[in-house]
C-alpha positions in Angstrom: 26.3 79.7 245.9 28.7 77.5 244.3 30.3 74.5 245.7 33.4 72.3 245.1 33.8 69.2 245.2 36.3 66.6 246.8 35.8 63.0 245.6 37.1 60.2 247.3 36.9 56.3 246.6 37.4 54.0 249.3 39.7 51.1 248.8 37.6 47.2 248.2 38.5 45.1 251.2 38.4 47.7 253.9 37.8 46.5 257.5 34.2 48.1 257.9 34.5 51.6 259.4 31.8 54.7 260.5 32.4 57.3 258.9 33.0 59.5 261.5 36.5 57.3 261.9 37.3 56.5 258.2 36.5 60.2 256.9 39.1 62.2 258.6 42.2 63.0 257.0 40.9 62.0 253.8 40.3 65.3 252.1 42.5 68.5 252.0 39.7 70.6 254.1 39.3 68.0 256.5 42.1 67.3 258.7 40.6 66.3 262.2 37.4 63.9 263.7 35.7 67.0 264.7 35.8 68.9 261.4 34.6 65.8 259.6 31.4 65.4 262.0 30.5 69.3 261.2 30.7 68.8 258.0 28.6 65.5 258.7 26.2 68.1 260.4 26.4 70.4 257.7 25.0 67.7 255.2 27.9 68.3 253.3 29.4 64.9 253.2 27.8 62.0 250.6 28.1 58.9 250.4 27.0 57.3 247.3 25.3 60.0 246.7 22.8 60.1 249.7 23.6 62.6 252.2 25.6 61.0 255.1 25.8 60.5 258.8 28.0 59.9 261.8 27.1 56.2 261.9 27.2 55.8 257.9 29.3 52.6 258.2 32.3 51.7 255.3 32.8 48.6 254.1 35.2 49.4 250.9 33.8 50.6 246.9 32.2 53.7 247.9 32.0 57.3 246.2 32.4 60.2 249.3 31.7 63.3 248.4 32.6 66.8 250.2 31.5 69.7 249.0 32.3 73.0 249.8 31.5 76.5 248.8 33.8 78.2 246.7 34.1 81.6 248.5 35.6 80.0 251.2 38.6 79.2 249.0 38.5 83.4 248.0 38.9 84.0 251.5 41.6 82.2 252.6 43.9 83.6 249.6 46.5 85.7 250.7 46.3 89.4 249.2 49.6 90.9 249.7 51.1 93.9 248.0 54.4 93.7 247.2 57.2 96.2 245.4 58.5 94.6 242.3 61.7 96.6 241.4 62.6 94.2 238.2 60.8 91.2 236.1 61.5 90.0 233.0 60.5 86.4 231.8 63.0 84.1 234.0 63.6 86.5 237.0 62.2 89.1 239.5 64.1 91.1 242.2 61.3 92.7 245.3 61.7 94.8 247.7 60.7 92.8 250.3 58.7 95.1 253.4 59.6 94.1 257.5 57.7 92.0 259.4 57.0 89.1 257.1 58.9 85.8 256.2 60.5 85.0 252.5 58.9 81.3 253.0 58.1 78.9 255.8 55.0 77.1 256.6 53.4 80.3 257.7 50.5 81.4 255.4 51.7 85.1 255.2 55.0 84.6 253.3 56.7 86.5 250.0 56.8 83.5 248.7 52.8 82.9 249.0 52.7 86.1 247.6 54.7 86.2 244.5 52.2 83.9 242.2 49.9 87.5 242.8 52.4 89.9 242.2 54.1 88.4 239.4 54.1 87.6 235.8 54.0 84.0 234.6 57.4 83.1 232.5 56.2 81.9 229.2 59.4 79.4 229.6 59.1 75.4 229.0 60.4 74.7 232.3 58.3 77.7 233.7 57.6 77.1 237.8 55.5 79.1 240.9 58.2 82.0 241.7 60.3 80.8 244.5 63.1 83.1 246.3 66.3 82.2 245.7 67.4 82.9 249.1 66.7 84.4 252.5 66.1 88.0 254.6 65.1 87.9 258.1 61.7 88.4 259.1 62.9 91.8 260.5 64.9 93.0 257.6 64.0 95.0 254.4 65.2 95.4 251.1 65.7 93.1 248.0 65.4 89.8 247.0 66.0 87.7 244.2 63.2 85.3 242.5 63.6 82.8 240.2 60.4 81.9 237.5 61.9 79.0 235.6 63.5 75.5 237.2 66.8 76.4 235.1 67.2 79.8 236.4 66.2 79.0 240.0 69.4 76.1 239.4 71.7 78.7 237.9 71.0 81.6 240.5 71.9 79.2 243.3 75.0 78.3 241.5 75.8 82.5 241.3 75.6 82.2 245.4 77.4 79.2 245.8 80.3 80.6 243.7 80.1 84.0 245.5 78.8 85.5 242.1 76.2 87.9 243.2 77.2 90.5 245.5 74.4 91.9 248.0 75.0 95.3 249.8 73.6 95.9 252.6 73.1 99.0 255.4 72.6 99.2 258.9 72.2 101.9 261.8 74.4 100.7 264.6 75.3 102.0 268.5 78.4 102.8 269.7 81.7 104.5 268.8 82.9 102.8 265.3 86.2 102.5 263.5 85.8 103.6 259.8 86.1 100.5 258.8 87.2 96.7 258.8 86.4 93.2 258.6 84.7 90.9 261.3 86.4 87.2 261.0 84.0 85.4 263.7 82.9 82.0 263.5 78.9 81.6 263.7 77.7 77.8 264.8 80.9 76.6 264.5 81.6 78.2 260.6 83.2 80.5 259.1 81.5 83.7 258.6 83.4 86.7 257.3 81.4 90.0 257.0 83.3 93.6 255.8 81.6 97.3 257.2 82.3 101.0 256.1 80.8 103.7 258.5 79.5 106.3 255.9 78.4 108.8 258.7 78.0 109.1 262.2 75.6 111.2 264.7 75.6 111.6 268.6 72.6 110.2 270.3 71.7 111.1 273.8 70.3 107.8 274.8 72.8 105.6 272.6 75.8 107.6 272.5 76.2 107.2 268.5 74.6 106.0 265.9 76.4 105.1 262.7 75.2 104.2 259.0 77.0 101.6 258.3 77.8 99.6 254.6 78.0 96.3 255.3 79.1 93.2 252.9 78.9 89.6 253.8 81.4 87.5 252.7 79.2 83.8 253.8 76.2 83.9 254.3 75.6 82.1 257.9 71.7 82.8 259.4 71.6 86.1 261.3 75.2 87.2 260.2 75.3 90.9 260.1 73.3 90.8 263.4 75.2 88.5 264.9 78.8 89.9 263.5 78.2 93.6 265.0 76.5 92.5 268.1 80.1 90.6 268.6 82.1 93.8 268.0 80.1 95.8 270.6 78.3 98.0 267.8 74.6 96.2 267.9 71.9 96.6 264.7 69.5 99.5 266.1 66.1 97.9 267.1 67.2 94.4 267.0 64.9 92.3 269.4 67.3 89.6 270.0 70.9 90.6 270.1 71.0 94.1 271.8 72.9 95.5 275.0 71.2 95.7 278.0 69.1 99.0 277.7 70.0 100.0 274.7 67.2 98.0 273.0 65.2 100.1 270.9 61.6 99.1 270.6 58.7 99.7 268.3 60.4 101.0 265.5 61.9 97.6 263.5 65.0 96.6 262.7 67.2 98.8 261.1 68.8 96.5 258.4 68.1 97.1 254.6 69.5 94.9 251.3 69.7 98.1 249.2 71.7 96.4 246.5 72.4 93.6 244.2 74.7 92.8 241.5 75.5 90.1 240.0 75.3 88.6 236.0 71.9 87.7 234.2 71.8 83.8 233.8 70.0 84.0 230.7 70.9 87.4 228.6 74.7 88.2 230.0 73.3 91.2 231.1 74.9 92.7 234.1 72.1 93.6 236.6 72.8 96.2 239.2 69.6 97.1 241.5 69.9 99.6 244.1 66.7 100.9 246.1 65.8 103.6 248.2 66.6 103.8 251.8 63.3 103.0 254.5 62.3 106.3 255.8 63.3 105.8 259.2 67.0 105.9 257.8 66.8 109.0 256.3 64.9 110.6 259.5 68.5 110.2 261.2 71.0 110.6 258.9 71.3 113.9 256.7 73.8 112.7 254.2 72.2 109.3 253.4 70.0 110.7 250.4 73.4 111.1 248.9 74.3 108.4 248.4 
């Protein structure tokens, strides 16, 4: 089996040390005093060369060595599928699928997963593919991906100016007007969010449900869900801002990015992506396929 090694040299004029404290912390796979001392066990930490122990004391000039095996790195890699809808050589739009965050610290993330899934731009200033910016854990639908440090700097400039629009649909409850403009403030901001019902159908348990087009006009965290829930007309299967039993549960949230439009950074070219709607849309509404 082959191993890897981790190679660490210990500072001269060290106040002498066992092991067993000195060791932990000092290499990426080893984080705590009790994963060092199995290691230790493991005869998979040397020192100097010769295999060492608990009470293998450090005085300052020596060569540790970890070594680990190799498959253990294979196993930890995230495989994750994911729906590229557009790539060229500075960009990428995905369809991103529920239940999974765009980044975090979390070792299931889009962004973990784009490396995988993605071309690598053959660009100077060529980077990992990093989202450009953020969908809820809960919600589908696209999202735009920078491959080069320019383009990452010029897409954020396209938000900041209000230069990409992003379209989005929901399923909502509750009697709607056709359409208008929620002006709320979210944590003490602006936040400006415009809707278009594009059909309606009676529920038994929720009265109606609508289809709803929905554009933000900020972009403040939780927006949409926060801006309907205020109106009375709550996202269908949202787990955190929902009327007393009319929480749907089990079947996600019902909030997709379908579209996005907005001018290439690099070519001029105007890019206009529009995907399909989840399933679970189309099992409610008879027209949405129409669309």
């Amino acid at each position: 089996m082959m191993q890897i090694k981790e190679t660490h040299i210990v500072p001269e004029g060290i106040s002498p040390l066992r092991l067993q404290e000195y060791g932990a912390g000092v290499f990426q796979r080893i984080s705590t005093k009790s994963a060092l001392k199995k290691a230790i066990k493991k005869e998979l930490v040397l020192v100097d060369g010769v295999v060492a122990s608990t009470a293998t004391m450090i005085i300052g000039g020596e060569i540790i060595i970890y070594k680990h095996p190799s498959e253990n790195k294979v196993k930890t890699r995230l495989v994750l599928k994911l729906d590229v809808v557009f790539e060229d050589e500075y960009l990428a739009i995905i369809n991103k699928p529920a239940g999974i965050l765009v980044s975090g610290n979390g070792f299931k993330t889009v962004a973990n997963a784009l490396p995988q899934n993605l071309q690598k731009s053959p660009a100077d200033d060529a980077v990992s593919p990093q989202p450009v910016h953020r969908l809820d854990y809960a919600t589908t639908g696209l999202l735009l991906v920078g491959k080069t440090n320019s383009v990452i700097t010029k897409l954020n400039q396209l938000f900041e100016n209000k230069n990409i629009k992003k379209e989005y649909f929901a399923v909502t409850i509750g009697k709607m007007k056709n359409n208008g403009t929620i002006d709320y403030e979210i944590d003490d901001k602006p936040a400006k969010s415009s809707f278009e019902v594009i059909e309606t159908v009676v529920s038994k348990r929720f009265s109606y449900l609508n289809l709803v087009r929905l554009s933000p006009h900020t972009g403040r965290r939780h927006q949409l869900r926060k801006h309907l829930f205020a109106i009375g007309n709550p996202i269908l299967g949202d787990a955190t801002y929902f009327l007393d039993g009319l929480q749907l549960k089990g079947k996600g949230l019902y909030l997709h990015a379908r579209s996005l439009c907005f001018q290439h950074p690099m070519t001029d070219e105007e890019i206009h992506i529009k995907t399909e709607f989840p399933k679970k849309f189309i099992k409610l509404f008879t027209e949405s396929n129409k669309l």
